[in-house]
N, C-alpha and C positions, 0 to 999 in steps of 0.2 A: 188790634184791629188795623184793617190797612185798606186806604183809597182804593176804589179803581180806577186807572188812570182812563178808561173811555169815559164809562158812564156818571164816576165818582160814588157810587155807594160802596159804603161799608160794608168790607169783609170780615172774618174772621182770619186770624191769622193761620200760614200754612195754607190757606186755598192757592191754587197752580191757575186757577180762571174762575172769571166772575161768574156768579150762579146767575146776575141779572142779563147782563148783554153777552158773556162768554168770550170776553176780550182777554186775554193771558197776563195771569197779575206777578209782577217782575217780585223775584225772592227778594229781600233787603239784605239777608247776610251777601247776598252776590251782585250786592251795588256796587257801581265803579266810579272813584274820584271824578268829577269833569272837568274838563279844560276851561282857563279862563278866553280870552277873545284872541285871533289870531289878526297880529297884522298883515295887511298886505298891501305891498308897495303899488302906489300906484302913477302909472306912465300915463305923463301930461301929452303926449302925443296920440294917445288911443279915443276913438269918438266916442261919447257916453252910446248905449246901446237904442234902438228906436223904441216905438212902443209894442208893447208886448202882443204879441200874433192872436185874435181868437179864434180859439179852440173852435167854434163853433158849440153847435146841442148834443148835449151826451147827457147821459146816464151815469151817476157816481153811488158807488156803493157806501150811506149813512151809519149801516150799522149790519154787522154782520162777522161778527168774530173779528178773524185777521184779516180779513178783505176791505174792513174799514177803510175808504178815500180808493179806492181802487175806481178807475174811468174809463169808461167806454162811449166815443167818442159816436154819434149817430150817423154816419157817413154814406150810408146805403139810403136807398128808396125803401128797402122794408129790412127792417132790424131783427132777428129771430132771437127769442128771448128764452133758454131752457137746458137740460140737462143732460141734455145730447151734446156730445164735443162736437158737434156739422152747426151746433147755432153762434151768431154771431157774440151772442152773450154767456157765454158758458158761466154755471151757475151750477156748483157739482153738491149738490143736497137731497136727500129724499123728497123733502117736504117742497122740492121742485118737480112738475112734472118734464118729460123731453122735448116734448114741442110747448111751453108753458102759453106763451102771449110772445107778441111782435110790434115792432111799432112800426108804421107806416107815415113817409112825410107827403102831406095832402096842400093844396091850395091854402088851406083852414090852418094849418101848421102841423105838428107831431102828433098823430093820433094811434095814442093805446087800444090793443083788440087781445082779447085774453084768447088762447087757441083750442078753449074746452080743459082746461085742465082740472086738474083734480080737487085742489086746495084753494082756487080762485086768483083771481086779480085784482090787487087793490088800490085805488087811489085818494090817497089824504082818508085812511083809513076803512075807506067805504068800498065796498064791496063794486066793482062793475057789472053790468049785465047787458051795456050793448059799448060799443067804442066811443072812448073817452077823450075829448080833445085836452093835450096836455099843455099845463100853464107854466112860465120859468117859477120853479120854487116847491113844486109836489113832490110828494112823499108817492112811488109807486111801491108795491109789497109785491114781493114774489117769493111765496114760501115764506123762512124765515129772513129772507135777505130785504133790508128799506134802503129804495135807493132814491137820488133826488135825479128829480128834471133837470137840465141847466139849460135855458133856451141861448 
């Protein structure tokens, strides 16, 4: 048997990807030694770096095969969310429709609008049915892809 390295359940051995989340499960005979830590020199003359830039609100793909941690940063007034390569979120799956959902940034903050699709819109597992105001920390579904909020 052998981990999954996304989700952690047990496979049988010989599976190439997890039957639970579909993340690709690394063969063991074609493990490679690791390296211990590298040093690296460092120059007393250089300023420690500032703090780190935010990103702003985006969208990170939670689970979704190999697109796990993949981010898309919310940068527009309305974000097109679907499986047309013209949306800002491209998402290449069946189980996504082409114009899926969009988010739009409102007074109120980021607000989720499904765009009629096929399979639905969901948020923190629940189904939407009219625009959803989005909270840092939500789980949206599009198809099979779970991505989180990041306000």
């Amino acid at each position: 048997m052998v981990t999954c390295p996304s989700c952690g359940v047990e496979r049988p051995d010989g599976d190439r990807f997890c039957g639970s989340c579909g993340a690709p499960i690394p063969d063991p005979a074609q493990a490679t030694q690791t390296t211990g830590p590298i040093d690296s020199p460092v120059d007393a003359g250089l300023t420690p770096p500032g703090a780190m830039p935010r990103l702003g609100p985006a969208l990170a793909v939670r689970m979704a095969g190999g697109r796990t941690g993949e981010f898309f940063p919310l940068m527009l007034p309305v974000t097109t969310i679907g499986r047309s390569p013209e949306c800002e979120i491209f998402l290449d799956d069946i189980t996504v429709s082409r114009a899926h959902a969009e988010v739009r940034e409102g007074p109120g903050g980021f607000v989720l609008h499904d765009d009629g699709s096929t399979n639905g819109t969901y948020v923190n597992r629940r189904l939407i049915e009219a625009p959803e105001i989005l909270a840092d920390g939500d789980e949206v579904q599009v198809g099979k892809f779970r991505l989180v909020f990041i306000a």
